[in-house]
N, C-alpha and C positions, 0 to 999 in steps of 0.2 A: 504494500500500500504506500504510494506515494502523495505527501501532503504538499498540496502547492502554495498554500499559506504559510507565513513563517507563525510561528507560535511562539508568544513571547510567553516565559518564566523567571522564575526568581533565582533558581540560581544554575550553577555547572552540575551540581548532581541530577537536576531535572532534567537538563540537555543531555546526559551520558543515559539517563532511563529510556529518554524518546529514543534515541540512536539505536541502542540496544535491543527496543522492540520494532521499527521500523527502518533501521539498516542506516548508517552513516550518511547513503548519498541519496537518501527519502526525505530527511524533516531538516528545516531550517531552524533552529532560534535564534532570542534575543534572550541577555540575560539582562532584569533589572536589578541584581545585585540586591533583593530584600527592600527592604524599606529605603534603601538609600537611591532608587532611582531620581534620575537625575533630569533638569531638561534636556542636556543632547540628546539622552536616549529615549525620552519624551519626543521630540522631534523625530528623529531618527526610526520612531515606529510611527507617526505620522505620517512621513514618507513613504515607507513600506507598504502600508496602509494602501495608498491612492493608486502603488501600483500593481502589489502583487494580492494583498490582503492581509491582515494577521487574525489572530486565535489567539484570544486571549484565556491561557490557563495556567492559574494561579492555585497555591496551596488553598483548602479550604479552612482557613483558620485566620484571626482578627488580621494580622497583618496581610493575608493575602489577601482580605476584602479589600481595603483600605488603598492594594497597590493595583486591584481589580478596577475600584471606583475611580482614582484618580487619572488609572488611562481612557477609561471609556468617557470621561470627564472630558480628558484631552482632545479625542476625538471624537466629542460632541455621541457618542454614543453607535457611531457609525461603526461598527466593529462585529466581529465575532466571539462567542462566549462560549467554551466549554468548562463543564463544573463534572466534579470528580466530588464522591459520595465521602464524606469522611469516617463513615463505620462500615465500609470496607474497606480501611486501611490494613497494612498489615505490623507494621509497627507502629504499637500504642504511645509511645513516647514522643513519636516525631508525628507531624499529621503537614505530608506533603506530599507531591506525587511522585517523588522521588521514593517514597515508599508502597506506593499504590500495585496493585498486583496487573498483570499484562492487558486482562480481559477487563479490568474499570476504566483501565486509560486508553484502550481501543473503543470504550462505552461511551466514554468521552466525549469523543475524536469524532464520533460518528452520529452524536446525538445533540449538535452545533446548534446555537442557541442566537438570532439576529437580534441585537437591540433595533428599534429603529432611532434615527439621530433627534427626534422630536415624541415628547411625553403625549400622546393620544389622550383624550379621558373617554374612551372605553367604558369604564368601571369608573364610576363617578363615586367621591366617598360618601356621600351620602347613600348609594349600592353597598358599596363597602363594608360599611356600618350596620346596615338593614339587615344583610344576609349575613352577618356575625362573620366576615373572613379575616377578619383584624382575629381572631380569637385563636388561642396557641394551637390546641389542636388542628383547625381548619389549617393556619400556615405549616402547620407541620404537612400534611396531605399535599398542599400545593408545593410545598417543598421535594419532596420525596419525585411529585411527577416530572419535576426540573433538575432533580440533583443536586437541589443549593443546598447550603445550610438549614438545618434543622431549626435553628436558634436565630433565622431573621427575622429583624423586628419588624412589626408592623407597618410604622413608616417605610422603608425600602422596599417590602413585599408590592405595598402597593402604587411606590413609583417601577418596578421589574415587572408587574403584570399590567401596566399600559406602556411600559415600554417594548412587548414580547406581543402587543396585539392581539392579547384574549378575549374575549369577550363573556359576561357575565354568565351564559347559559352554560361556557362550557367550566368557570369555576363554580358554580352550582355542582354540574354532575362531579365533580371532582371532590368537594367538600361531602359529596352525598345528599343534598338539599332535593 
């Protein structure tokens, strides 16, 4: 399987996992060095961006939100989003994809996620609120059918499902409603 988007990560141990399951001269990345990404490299996946595409996959844990948000921030949300499950990790201690097993991060890889670069209101919070999807269990459901975090809060749930163009009937069937 050869990916034509570069995918950017946090570090060299992410890049030697991809390489490993997808063969040296299959996958590009970028690394953001962790929390310390920088603007070159902010630009520089901007760039990439307009011509080849990127994938944005990050550890699922506070800092890789954080370095999740601020590039899709970057590029106005135009981008690609792959989410890796964190309890199918395989070591407990570390929760990155550098730990992840071959078959989550080819689950990944292949279950790509569009932001679009403008928030739709879709799901208006006042829907929101009506059909109780703010409420832990329901984000937990819509979590799982996306691969995000289990533990996103409210607010971001419901800027990611008008940024992913769902629409209310089919977060209904998903919460069970």
């Amino acid at each position: 399987m050869i990916i034509k988007q570069i995918i950017v990560v946090e570090g060299k141990s992410d890049t030697i996992k991809l390489k490993n399951i997808f063969g040296i001269d299959n996958v590009e990345t970028i690394e953001t060095n962790g929390l310390s990404l920088n603007n070159y490299t902010l630009e520089l996946i901007k760039k990439i961006n307009e011509t080849r595409g990127v994938i944005i996959f990050t550890d699922p844990d506070g800092p890789g939100s954080r370095i999740r948000d601020k590039i899709n921030s970057y590029l106005d949300n135009d981008c690609i989003n792959a989410f890796i499950d964190k309890k199918n990790l395989v070591n407990t201690k570390k929760i990155g994809i550098a730990e992840a097993n071959e078959e989550d991060i080819k689950y990944a890889l292949k279950n790509l996620l569009k932001f679009k670069n403008k928030i739709t209101k879709n799901i208006s919070w006042q829907d929101y609120l009506n059909y109780e999807i703010y409420k832990k269990e329901n984000r937990i459901k819509i979590a799982k059918i996306f691969n995000w975090d289990e533990s996103i809060n409210a607010k971001k749930l419901f800027k990611w499902i008008n940024l992913i163009d769902i629409n209310i009937d089919k977060l209904k069937k998903i919460i069970g409603e």
